[in-house]
C-alpha positions as MATLAB code, in Angstrom:
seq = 'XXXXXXXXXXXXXXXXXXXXXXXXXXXXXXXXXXXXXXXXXXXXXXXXXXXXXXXXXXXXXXXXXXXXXXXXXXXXXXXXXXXXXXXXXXXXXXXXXXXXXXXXXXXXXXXXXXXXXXXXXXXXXXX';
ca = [
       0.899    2.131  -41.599;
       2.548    1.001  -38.451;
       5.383   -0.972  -39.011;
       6.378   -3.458  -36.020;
       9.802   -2.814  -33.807;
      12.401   -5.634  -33.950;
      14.961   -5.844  -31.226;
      18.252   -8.096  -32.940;
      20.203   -9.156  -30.426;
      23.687  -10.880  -31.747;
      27.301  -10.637  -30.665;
      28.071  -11.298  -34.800;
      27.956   -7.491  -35.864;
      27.593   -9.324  -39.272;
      24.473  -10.955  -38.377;
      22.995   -8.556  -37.109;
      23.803   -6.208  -40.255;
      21.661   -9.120  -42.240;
      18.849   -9.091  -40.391;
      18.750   -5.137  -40.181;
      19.302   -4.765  -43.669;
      16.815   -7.211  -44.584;
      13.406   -6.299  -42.087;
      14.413   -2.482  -42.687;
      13.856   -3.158  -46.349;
      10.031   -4.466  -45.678;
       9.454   -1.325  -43.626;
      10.522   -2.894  -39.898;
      11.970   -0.304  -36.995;
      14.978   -2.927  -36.168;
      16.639   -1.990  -33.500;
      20.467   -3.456  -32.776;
      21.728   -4.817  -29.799;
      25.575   -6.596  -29.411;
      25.244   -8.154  -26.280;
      22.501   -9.097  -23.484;
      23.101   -5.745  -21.365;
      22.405   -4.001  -23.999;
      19.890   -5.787  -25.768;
      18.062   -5.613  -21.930;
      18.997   -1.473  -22.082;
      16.894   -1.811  -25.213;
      14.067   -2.931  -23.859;
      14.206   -0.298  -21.200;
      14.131    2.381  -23.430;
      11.530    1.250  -26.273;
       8.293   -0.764  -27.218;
       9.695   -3.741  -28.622;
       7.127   -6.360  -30.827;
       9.442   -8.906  -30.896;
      13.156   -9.672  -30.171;
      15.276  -11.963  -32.352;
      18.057  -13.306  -29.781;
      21.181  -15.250  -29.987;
      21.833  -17.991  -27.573;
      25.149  -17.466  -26.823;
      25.981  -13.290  -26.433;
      29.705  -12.343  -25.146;
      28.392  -11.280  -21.776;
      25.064  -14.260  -20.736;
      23.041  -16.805  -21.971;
      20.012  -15.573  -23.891;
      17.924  -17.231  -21.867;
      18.704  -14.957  -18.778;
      17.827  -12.247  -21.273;
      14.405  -13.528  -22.566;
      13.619  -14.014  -18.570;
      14.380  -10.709  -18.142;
      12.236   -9.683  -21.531;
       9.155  -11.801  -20.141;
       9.938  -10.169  -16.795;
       9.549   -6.464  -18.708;
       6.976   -7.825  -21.195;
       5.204  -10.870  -20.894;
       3.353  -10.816  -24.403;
       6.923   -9.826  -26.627;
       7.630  -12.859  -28.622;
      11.369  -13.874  -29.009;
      12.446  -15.874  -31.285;
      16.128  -17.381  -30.189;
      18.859  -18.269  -33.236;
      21.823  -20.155  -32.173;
      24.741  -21.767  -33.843;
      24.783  -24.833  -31.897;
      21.820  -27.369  -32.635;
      22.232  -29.035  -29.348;
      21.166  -25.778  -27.583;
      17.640  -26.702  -29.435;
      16.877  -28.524  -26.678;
      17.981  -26.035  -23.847;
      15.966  -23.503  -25.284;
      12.869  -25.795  -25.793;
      13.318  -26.453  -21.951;
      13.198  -22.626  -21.347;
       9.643  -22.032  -22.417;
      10.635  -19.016  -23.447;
      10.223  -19.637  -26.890;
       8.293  -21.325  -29.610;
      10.550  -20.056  -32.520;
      13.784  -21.473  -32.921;
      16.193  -20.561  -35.861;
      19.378  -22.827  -36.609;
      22.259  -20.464  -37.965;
      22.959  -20.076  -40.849;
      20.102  -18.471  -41.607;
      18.721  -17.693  -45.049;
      16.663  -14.473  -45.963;
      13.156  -16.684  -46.689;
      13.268  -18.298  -43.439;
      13.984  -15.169  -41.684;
      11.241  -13.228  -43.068;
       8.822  -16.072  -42.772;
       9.941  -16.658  -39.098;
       9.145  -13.115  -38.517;
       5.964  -12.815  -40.403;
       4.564  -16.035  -38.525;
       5.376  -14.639  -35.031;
       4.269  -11.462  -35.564;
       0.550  -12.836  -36.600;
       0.465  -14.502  -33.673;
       1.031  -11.867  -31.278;
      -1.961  -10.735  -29.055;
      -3.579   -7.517  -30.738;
      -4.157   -4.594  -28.478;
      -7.275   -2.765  -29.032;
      -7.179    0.971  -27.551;
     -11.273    2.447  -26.728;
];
């Protein structure tokens, strides 16, 4: 079985660590990014299904990231987390995203978050 690939893109080495430990355990390819340059070197390099991306990296905004995601890949959901629940609204006005997460984040809404975008991706049949 084919597992999705999950780009995690945090400048909190511990969150990301979480969320890694966490989708790896229900069979996920994560894939770890500590900053936007890298989390956009990422995307460069592999098929991502859906990136998980904090707000506010060392480096940019996440919203110049997921532009540059969309920009790469259209169809990849993101799915932004942020610390700061008046950047709700920013990111609502991005239209980036439908998927918000408020940190901190617990392990249920995490995997449900994930499980919920990932159904709604567009499937790609190959003939």
């Amino acid at each position: 079985m084919d597992y999705a690939s999950i780009l995690v893109v945090d400048d909190d080495e511990m969150i990301v660590y979480f969320f890694k430990m966490i989708l790896d355990e229900l069979g996920y390819n994560v894939l770890e990014a500590y900053s936007g340059k890298e989390a956009i070197n990422q995307m460069t390099s592999n098929l991502v299904d859906l990136v998980i991306l904090d707000y506010k990296l060392s480096d940019m905004t996440g919203d110049i990231v997921a532009k540059q995601v969309k920009e790469m890949n259209p169809e990849t959901p993101i799915v932004f987390i942020t610390g700061y629940s008046e950047a709700k609204e920013k990111i609502n006005n991005t239209n980036l995203s439908q998927h918000i997460m408020v940190k901190p984040i617990k392990e249920n809404e995490l995997i449900e978050t994930v499980e919920i975008v990932l159904s709604e991706r567009p499937v790609t049949v190959s003939v």
